[in-house]
C-alpha positions in Angstrom: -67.8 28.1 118.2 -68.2 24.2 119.3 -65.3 23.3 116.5 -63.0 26.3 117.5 -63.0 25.3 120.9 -62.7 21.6 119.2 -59.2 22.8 117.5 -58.3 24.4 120.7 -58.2 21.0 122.6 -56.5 19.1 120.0 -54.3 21.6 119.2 -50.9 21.6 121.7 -51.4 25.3 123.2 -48.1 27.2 123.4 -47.5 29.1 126.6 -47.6 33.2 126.9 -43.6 33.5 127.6 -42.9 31.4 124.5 -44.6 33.6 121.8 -43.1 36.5 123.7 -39.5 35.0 123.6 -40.4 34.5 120.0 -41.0 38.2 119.2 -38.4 38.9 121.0 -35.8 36.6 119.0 -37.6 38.2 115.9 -36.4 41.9 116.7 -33.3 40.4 117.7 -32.3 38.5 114.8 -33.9 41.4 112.4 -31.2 43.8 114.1 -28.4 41.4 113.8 -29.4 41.2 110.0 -29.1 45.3 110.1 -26.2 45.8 112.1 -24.4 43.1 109.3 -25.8 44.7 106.7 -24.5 48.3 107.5 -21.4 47.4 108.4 -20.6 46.4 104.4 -21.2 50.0 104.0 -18.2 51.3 106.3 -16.2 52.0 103.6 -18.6 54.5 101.5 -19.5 57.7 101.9 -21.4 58.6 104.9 -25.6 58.5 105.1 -25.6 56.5 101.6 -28.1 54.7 103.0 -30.3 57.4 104.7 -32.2 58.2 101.3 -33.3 54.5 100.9 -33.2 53.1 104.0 -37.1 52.0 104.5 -36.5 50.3 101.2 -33.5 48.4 102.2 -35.2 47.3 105.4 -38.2 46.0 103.5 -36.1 44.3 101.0 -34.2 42.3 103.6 -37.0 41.8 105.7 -39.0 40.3 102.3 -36.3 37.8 101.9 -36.6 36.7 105.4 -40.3 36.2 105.3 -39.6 34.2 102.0 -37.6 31.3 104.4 -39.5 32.0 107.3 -43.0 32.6 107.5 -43.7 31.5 103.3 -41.5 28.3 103.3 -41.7 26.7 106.9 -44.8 28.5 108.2 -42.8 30.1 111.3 -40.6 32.8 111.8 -37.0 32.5 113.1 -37.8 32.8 116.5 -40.3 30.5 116.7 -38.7 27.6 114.8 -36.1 28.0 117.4 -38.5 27.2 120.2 -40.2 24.8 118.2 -43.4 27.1 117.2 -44.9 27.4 114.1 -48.2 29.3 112.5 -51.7 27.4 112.2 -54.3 28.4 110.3 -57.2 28.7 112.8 -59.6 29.5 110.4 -59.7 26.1 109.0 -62.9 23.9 110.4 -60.6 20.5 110.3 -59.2 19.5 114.3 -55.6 19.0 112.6 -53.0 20.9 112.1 -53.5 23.3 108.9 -50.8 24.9 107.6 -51.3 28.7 106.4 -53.0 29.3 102.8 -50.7 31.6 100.2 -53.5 34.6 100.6 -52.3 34.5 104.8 -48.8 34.7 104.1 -49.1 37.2 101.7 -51.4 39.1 104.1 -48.9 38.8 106.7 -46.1 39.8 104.4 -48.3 42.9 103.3 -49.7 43.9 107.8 -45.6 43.2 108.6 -43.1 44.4 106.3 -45.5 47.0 104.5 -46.8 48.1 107.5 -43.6 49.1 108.6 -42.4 50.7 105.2 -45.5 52.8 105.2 -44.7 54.1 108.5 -41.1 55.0 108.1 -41.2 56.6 104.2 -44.6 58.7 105.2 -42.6 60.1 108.0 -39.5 61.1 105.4 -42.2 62.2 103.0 -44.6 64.4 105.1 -41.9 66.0 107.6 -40.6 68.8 105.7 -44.4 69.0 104.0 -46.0 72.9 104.8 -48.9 72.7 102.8 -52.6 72.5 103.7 -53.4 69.1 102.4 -50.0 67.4 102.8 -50.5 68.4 106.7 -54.2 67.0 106.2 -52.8 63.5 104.9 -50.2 63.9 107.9 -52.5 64.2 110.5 -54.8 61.5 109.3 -51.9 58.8 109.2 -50.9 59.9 112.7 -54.9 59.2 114.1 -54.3 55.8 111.9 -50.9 55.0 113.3 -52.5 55.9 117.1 -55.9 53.9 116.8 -53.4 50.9 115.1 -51.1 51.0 118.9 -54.7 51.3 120.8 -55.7 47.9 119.1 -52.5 46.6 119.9 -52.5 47.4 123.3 -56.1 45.8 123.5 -55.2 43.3 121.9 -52.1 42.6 124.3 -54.0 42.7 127.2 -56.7 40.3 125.7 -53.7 38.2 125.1 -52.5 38.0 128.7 -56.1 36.9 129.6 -56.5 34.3 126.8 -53.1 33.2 125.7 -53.6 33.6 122.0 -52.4 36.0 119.1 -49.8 37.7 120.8 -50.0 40.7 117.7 -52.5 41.9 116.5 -51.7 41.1 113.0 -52.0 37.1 113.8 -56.0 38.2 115.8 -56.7 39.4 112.0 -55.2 36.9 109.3 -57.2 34.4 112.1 -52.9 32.6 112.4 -52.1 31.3 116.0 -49.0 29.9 117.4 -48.9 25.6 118.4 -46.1 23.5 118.5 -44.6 21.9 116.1 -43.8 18.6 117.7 -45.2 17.4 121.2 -43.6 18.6 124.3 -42.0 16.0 126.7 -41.9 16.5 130.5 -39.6 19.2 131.8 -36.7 17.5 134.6 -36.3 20.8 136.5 -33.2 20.3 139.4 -33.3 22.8 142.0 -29.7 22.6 143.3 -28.6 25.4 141.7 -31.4 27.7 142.7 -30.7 26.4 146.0 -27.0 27.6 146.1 -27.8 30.4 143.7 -30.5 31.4 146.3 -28.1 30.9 149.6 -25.4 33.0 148.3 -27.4 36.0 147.1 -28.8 35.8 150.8 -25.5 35.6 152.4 -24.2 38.3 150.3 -27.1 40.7 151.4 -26.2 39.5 154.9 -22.8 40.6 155.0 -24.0 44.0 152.9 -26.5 44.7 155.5 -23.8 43.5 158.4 -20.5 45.2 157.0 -21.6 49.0 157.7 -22.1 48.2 161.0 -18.9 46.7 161.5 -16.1 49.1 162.7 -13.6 47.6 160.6 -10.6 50.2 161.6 -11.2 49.9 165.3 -11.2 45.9 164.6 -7.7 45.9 163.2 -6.1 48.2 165.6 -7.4 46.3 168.1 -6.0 42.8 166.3 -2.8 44.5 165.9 -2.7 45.5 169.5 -3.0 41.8 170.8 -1.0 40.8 168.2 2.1 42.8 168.7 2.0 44.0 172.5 4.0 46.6 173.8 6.3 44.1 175.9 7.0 42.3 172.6 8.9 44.4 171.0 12.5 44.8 170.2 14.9 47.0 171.8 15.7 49.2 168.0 11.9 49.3 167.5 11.4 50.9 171.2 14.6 52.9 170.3 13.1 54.3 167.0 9.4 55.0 169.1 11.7 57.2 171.8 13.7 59.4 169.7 10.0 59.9 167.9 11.3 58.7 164.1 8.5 56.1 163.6 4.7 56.8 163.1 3.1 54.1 165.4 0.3 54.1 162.3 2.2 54.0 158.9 5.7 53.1 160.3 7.6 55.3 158.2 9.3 58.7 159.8 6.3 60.6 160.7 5.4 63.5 159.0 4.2 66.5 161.0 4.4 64.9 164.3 1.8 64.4 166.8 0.9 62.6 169.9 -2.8 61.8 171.4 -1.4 61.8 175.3 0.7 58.9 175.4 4.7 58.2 174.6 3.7 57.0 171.2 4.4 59.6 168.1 2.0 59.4 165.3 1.9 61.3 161.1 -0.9 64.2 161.5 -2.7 62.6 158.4 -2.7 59.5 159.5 -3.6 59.9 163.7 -6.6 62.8 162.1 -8.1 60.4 159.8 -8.4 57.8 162.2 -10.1 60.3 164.6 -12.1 61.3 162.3 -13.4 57.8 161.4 -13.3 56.4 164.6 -14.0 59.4 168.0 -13.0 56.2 170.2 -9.8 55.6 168.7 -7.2 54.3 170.7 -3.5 53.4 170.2 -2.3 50.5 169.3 1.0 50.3 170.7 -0.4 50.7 174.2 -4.1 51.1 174.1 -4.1 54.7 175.2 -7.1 56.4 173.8 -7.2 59.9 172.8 -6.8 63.1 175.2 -5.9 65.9 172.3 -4.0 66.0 169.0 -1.2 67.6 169.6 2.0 68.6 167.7 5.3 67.4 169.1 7.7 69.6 169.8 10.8 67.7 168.9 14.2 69.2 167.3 15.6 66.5 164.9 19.1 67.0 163.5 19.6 66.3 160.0 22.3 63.5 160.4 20.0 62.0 162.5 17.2 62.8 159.6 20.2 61.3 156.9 20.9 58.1 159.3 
């Protein structure tokens, strides 16, 4: 115990989120490798691979063990965040690299592990017999007491910080860094800014529903553009009742709310609808009743 807890304060410790990142960058790159893999296969017939898939899988995953974990003592995703195994089993307070019977181990509890699972599946599914649902059932209590470890052995890792798998708890291979780490310059201006947009944006999100935004225009337009303002054609075209005060164009299904103003059906209902206090905005008039106008229109007038 005294020269375990001797390596483990000489030893840099890596933190929790690094191994994790590391695993994760594992099944990343080990799906990359697949997906480029397959795709040579495009052009064949389909599901040539189905038959001997779990051996394909554990051929490619072989070779990447062989310049990974056998050659540099660290997978892929731990060389890129500068991680690599130790053998914690030795008794020396520097760094010792993984034996040959580790690595093979390791090679063996990974990518046979995984083999074992996937052809037993392929080779006991369509099995009916007695003993061959005897074997089945057995590997399936094995394959649940292995995730219980696991589990365990995940939650003993959030406590301690060490062997994030359990395959790494029982080869006695933990995770350190490779070269020291220097001092972290962290700037906080961009979580700053970062932080006072997402609050602003949550503002206006929380603010806009509340915000009659119709009303507002009409009521914009109305100041802008006052009934005294306008032209003698446009009061022309209001009179004779061939502009919607709305839409501008000739107004469909004509309609008036009380006042002189003519308005499309669609587009005075709709704003009622939206809005109970809606008022015009040629004169300010608010709504009495929707009614039709009854109006004859000649056709050269409609052609004009």
């Amino acid at each position: 115990m005294a020269s375990s807890t001797g390596n483990e304060k000489n030893v840099n410790p890596v933190l929790r989120i690094s191994q994790l990142d590391a695993l994760e960058l594992n099944k990343a790159l080990e799906q990359l490798v697949w997906s480029q893999f397959t795709s040579c296969f495009h052009g064949f017939k389909p599901g040539i691979l189905a038959h001997f898939e779990p051996e394909v899988k554990a051929l490619l995953w072989l070779l990447m063990w062989r310049f990974t974990v056998y050659s540099k003592n660290a997978t892929v995703g731990q060389a890129i965040l500068n991680i690599q195994y130790k053998n914690n089993l030795s008794q020396t307070e520097k760094y010792q690299p993984l034996s040959k019977q580790q690595k093979l181990w390791y090679l063996i509890l990974t990518v046979g592990g995984r083999w074992l699972e996937e052809r037993c599946y392929d080779l006991f599914s369509n099995r009916q017999q007695e003993s061959f649902c005897r074997i089945k059932h057995c590997i399936n209590f094995g394959a649940g007491l292995l995730k219980l470890c696991g589990l365990l052995n995940f939650l003993i890792f959030l406590q301690k910080g060490t062997f994030a798998t359990l395959t790494e708890r029982i080869l006695g291979i933990r995770s350190v860094f490779s070269k020291p780490q220097g001092a972290r310059q962290i700037g906080f201006e961009y979580m700053n800014r970062e932080l006072l947009w997402h609050g602003f944006a949550e503002f206006l999100i929380y603010l806009l529903p509340l915000i009659n935004i119709q009303k507002l225009k009409l009521k914009i337009s109305s100041w802008a553009l006052p009934i005294a303002g306008f032209s003698n054609s446009e009061n022309t075209l209001t009179a004779h009742c061939k502009e919607c005060s709305l839409c501008g164009e000739w107004p469909t299904m004509p309609h008036t709310i009380g006042c002189s103003h003519v308005f499309c059906y669609y587009c005075i209902k709709s704003n009622y609808l939206l809005d109970m206090y809606f008022t015009c905005p040629k004169c300010g008039s608010e709504v009495q009743s929707i009614q039709p106008l009854k109006y004859r229109i000649e056709m050269t007038e409609l052609h004009t």
